[in-house]
VEXKOLDREN-932270 format. One line per 4 residues: number of its first residue (from 0); for each residue z, x negated, y of N, C-alpha, C, CB. Coordinates in steps of 0.2 Angstrom, whole numbers. Glycine has a CB too. Example, Ala and Ser with C-alpha at 12.3 -4.5 7.8 and 13.67 -1.06 7.14 Angstrom:
<nodes>
0 = 39/-66/-28/39/-62/-22/39/-66/-16/45/-57/-22 | 35/-64/-11/36/-68/-5/39/-64/0/29/-70/-3
</nodes>
This chain:
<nodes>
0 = 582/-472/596/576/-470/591/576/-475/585/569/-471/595 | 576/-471/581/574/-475/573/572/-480/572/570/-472/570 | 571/-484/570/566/-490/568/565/-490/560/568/-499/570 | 556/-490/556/558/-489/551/554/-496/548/558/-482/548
4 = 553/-499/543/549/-505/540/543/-500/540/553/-510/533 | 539/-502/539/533/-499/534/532/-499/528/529/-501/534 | 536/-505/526/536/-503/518/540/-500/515/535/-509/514 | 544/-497/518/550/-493/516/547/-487/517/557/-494/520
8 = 540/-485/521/537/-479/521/533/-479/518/536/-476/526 | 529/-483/514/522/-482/512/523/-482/505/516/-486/514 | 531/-484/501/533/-483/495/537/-478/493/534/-488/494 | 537/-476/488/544/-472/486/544/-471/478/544/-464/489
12 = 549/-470/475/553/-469/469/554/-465/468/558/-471/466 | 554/-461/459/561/-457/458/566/-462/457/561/-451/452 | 571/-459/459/576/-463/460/581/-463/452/580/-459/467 | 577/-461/446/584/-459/441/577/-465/437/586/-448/438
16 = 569/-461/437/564/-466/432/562/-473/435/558/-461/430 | 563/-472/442/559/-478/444/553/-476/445/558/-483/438 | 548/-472/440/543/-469/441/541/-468/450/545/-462/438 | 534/-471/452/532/-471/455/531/-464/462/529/-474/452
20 = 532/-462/466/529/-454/468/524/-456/475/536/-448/471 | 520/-451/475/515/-451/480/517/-452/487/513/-446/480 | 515/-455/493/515/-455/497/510/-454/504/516/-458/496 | 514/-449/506/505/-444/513/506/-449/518/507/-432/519
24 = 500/-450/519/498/-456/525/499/-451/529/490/-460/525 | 499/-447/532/499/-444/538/508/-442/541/493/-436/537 | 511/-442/536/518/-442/536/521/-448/537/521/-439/531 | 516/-454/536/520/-460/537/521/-461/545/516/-466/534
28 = 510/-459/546/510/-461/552/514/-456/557/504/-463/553 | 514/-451/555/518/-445/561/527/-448/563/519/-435/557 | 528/-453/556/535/-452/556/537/-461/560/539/-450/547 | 531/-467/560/529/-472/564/529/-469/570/523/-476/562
32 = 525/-464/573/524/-462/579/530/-459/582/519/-458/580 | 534/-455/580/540/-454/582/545/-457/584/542/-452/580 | 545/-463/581/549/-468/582/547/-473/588/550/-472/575 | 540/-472/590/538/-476/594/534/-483/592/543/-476/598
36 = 533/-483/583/528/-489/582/522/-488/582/529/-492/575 | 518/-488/587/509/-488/588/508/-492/585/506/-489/593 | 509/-499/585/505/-502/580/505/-501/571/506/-508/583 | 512/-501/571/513/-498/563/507/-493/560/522/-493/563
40 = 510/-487/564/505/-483/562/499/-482/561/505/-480/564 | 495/-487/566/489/-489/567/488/-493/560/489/-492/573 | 493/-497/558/491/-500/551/491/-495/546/497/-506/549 | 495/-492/545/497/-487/540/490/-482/542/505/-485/542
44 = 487/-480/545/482/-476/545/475/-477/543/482/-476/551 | 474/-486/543/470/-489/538/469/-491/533/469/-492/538 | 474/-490/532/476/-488/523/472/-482/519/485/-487/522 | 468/-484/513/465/-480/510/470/-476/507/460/-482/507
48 = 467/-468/510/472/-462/504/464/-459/501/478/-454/510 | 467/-456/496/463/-449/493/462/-444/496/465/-445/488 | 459/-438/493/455/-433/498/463/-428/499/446/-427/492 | 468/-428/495/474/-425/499/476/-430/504/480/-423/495
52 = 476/-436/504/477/-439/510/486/-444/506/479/-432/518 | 484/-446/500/488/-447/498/488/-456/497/488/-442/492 | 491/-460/500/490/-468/498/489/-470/491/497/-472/500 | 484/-475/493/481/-478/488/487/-483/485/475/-482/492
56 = 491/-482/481/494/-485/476/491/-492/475/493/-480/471 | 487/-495/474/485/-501/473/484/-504/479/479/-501/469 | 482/-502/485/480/-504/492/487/-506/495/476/-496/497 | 491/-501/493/498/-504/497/502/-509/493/504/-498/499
60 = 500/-510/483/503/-515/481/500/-522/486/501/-515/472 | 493/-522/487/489/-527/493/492/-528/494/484/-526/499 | 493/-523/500/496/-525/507/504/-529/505/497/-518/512 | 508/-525/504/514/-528/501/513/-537/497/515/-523/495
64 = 511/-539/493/510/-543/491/507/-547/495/508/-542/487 | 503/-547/500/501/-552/504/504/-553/512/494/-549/505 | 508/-548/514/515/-549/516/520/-553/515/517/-544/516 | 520/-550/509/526/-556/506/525/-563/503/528/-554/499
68 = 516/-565/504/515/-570/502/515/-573/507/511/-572/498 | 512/-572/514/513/-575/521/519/-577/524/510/-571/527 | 525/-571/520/532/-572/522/533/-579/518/537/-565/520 | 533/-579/516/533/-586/510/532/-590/512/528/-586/506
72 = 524/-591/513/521/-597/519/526/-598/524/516/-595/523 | 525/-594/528/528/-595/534/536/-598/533/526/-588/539 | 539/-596/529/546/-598/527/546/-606/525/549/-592/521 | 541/-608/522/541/-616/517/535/-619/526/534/-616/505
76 = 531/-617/527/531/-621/533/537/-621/536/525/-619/538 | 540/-618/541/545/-619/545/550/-620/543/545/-615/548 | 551/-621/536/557/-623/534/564/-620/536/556/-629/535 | 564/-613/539/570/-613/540/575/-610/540/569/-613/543
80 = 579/-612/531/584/-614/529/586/-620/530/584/-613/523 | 583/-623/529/584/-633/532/587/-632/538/576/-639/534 | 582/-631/544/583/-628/550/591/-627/553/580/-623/550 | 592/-622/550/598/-618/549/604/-622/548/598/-612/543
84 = 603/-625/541/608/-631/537/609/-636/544/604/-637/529 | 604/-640/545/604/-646/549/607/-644/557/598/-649/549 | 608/-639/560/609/-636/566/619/-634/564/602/-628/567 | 619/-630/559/625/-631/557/631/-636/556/625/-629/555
88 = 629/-641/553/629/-649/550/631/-651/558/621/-652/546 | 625/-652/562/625/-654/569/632/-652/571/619/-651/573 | 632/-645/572/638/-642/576/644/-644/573/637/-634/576 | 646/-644/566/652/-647/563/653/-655/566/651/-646/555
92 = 649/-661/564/649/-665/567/649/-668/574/647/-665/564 | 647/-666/577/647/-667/585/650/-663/589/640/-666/587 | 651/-655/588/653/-651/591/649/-647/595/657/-653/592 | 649/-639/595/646/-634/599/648/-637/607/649/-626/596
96 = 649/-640/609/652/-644/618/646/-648/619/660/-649/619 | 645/-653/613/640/-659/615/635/-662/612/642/-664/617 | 632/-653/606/627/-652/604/622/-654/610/628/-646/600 | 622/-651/614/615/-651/618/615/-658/620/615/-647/626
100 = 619/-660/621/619/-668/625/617/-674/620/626/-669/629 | 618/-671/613/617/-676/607/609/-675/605/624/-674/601 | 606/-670/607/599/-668/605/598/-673/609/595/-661/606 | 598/-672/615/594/-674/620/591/-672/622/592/-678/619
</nodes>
């Protein structure tokens, strides 16, 4: 079964202008449910559309932007590029054998 992001559904281009195109909330969520994301869809369903049922253009710039800012967050709290570095570092220096035993 498929897996798709949501923001790769609730957005779309023309692909030559850039130019923005509409998006049917009800094609998002049919195409979340197929795949088996309930909750996706469920998000995507709260999303305000117009009377064709068409997404709110400004609602999903929100959403998007506030995604991306939590991703953010949560990336400078947890630091983990540091993380990553110092765990590899580790392994070069000590070796993947007695990494565990050098943590402690």
């Amino acid at each position: 079964m498929q897996q798709f992001e949501i923001s790769d559904l609730i957005t779309a281009v023309e692909p030559h202008s850039g130019r923005r195109l509409p998006v049917r909330r009800a094609e998002v969520v049919r195409r979340l449910l197929e795949s088996g994301d309930e909750r996706g869809s469920r998000i995507v369903a709260e999303l305000p559309a117009d009377r064709e049922g068409v997404l709110d253009p400004d609602a999903v710039d929100r959403l998007l932007i506030s995604v991306h800012t939590e991703l953010q967050r949560l990336s400078e709290e947890l630091r983990i590029g540091e993380r990553l570095a110092l765990g590899r570092a580790a392994r070069r220096l000590v070796g993947p054998e007695h990494l565990a035993e050098a943590i402690g």
